[in-house]
N, C-alpha and C positions, 0 to 999 in steps of 0.2 A: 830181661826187660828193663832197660832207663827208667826212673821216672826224670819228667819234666818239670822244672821249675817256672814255675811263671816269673820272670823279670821284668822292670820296664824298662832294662839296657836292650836295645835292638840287636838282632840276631845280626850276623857278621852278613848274610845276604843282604838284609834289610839295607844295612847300614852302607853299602855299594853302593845297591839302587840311589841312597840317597844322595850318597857324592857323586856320581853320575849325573843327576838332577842337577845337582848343584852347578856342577861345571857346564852343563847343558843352558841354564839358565843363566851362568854370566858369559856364556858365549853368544848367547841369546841379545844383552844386552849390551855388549861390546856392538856387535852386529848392527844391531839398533841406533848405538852411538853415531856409528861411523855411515851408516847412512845416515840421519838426522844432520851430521854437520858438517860432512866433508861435502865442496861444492861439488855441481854435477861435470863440470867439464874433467874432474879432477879424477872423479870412478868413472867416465869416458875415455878418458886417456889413459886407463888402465885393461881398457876392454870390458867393465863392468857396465853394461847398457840394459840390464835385464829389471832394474831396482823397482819399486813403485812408486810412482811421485810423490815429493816432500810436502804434499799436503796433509797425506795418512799421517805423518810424521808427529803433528800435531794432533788431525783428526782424530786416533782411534784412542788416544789417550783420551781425550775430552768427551768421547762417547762413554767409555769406561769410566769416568769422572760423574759422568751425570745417569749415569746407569744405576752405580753405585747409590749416590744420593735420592733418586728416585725408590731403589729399593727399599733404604733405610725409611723413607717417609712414607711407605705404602704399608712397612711392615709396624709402624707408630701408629697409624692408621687402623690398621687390624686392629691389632692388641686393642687401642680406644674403644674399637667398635665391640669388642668382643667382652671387656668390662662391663659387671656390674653396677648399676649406678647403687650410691650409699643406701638409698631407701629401699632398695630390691630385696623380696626374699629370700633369693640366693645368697645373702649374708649374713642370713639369721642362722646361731647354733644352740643345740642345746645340749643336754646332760650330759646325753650320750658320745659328745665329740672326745676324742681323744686328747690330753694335755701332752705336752712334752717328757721323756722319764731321761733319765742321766743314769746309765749303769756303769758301773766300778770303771769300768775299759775305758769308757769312754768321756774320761771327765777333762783330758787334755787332747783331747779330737775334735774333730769336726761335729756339731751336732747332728741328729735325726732331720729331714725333712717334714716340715708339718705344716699344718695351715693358720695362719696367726690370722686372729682376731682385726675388725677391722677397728673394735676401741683401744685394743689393745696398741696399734700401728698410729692410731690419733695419739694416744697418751706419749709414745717413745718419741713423735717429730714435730707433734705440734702445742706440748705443753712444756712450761718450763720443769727445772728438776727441782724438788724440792729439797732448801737446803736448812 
């Protein structure tokens, strides 16, 4: 019986599929290129008559463009809508909340996830430091 190591180097399968991708993807865009700028009489006279008109060319990029920016601004949106406002009781804590602890291991790592104060968040961005 092996054991298994957990690595976060990619298994040599893995790691195919991804150069596959890869080549699949700049062939993708070579493709792309070459309709987008070669003229049309020019992939006619090669017998390439199957293309899709050079309007998509621009088109589907500009949809993806504003898809994009629409998402981002639906999901600011959210997030706003779904905040607390400052006077809400969902910001009230007490005794019983848990503080941050720092154990031996972990004094040059990443901290614990926890939930910071909202005076605490005023004092770090919105006061000056005292010198």
């Amino acid at each position: 019986m092996a054991v298994e190591l957990n690595s976060p180097s990619p298994l040599p399968e893995r790691a195919i599929y991804g150069f596959v991708l890869f080549l699949g993807s700049q062939f993708g865009i070579f493709l792309y290129c070459v309709w987008a700028y070669i003229p049309e009489e020019w992939l006619h006279s090669i017998g390439l008559t199957y293309w899709p008109q050079k309007y998509w060319a621009i088109a589907v990029p500009m949809y993806l463009l504003v898809a994009l920016i629409i998402s981002v601004l639906v999901l600011f949106g959210l997030n706003m809508i779904n905040t607390a406002s400052l006077d809400s009781v969902d910001n009230i804590t007490d005794a019983y909340a848990k503080g941050q602890r720092m154990d031996d291991c972990q004094k040059e790592g990443i901290p614990r996830l926890k939930d910071v104060s909202i005076s605490q968040v005023n004092r770090m961005f919105f006061l000056s430091p005292q010198r």
